[in-house]
C-alpha positions in Angstrom: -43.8 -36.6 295.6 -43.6 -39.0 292.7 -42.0 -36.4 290.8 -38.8 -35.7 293.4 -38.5 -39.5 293.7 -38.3 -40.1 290.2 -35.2 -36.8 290.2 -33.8 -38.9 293.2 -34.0 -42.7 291.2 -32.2 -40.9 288.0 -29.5 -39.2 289.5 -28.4 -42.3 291.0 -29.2 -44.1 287.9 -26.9 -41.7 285.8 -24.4 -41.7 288.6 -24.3 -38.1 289.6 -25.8 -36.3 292.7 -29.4 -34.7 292.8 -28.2 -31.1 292.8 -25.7 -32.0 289.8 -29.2 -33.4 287.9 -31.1 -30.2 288.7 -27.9 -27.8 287.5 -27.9 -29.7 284.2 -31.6 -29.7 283.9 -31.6 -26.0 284.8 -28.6 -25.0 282.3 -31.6 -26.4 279.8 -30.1 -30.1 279.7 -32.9 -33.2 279.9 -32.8 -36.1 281.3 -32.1 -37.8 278.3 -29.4 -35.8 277.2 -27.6 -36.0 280.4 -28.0 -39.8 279.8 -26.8 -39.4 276.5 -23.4 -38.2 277.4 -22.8 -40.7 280.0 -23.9 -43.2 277.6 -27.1 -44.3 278.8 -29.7 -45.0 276.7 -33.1 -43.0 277.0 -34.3 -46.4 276.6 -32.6 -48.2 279.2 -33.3 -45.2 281.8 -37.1 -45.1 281.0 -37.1 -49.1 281.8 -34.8 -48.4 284.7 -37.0 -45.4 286.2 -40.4 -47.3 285.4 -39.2 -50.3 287.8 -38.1 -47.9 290.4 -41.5 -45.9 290.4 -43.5 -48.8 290.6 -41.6 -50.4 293.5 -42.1 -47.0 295.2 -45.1 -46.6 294.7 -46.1 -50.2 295.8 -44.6 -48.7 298.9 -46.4 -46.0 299.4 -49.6 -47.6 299.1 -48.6 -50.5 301.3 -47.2 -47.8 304.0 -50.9 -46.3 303.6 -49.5 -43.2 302.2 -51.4 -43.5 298.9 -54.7 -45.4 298.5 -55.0 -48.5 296.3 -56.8 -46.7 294.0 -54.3 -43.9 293.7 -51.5 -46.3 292.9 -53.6 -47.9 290.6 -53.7 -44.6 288.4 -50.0 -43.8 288.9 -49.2 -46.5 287.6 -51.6 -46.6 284.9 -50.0 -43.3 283.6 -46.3 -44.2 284.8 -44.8 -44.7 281.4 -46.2 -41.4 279.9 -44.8 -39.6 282.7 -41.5 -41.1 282.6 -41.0 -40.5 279.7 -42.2 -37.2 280.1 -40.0 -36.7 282.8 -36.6 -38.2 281.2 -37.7 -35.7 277.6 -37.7 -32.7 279.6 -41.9 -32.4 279.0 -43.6 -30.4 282.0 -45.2 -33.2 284.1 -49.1 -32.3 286.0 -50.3 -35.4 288.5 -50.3 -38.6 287.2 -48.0 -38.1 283.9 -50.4 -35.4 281.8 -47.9 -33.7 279.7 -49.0 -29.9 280.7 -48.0 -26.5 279.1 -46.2 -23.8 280.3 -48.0 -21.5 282.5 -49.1 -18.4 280.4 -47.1 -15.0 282.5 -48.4 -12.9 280.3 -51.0 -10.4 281.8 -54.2 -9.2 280.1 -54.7 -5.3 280.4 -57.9 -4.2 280.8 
């Protein structure tokens, strides 16, 4: 939820559609990079994204989609997972940095 906003926020914050976003992000591009060469700071998007997060999700709490205390601990954890998110760092729920998944299988 907070993650797909956040995609939706920095698309239009870079000036380029969703699906453009996720084709650079997919060819191995981050969020910063694609910044980068439109001339954005990484700085300026983090502040810009951070803003847009919490206003949505002061929303969600105040539509009852989220619980107070909820959006008290995505907020609390919204700049690490900004940033996480513009660096290209796998995000888990409420900004953990996680690791990749391990694929490879154990024989018995």
């Amino acid at each position: 939820m907070l993650e797909q906003e956040m995609m939706t926020q920095a698309a239009k914050d870079l000036g380029i559609s969703v699906s453009a976003l996720q084709a650079d992000l997919k060819s191995g591009k981050t969020v910063a990079s694609v910044a980068a060469a439109r001339k954005i700071s990484e700085a300026k998007l983090i502040a810009e994204l951070e803003t847009e997060m919490k206003d949505y999700i002061k929303t969600e709490e105040t539509t009852g989609k989220i619980s107070s205390t909820m959006a008290s601990r995505m907020e609390s954890n919204l700049p690490t997972m900004v940033k996480n998110f513009v660096e290209g760092k796998r995000m888990m729920p409420f900004g953990h940095p996680g690791t990749k998944p391990n694929t490879t299988k154990k024989t018995s």
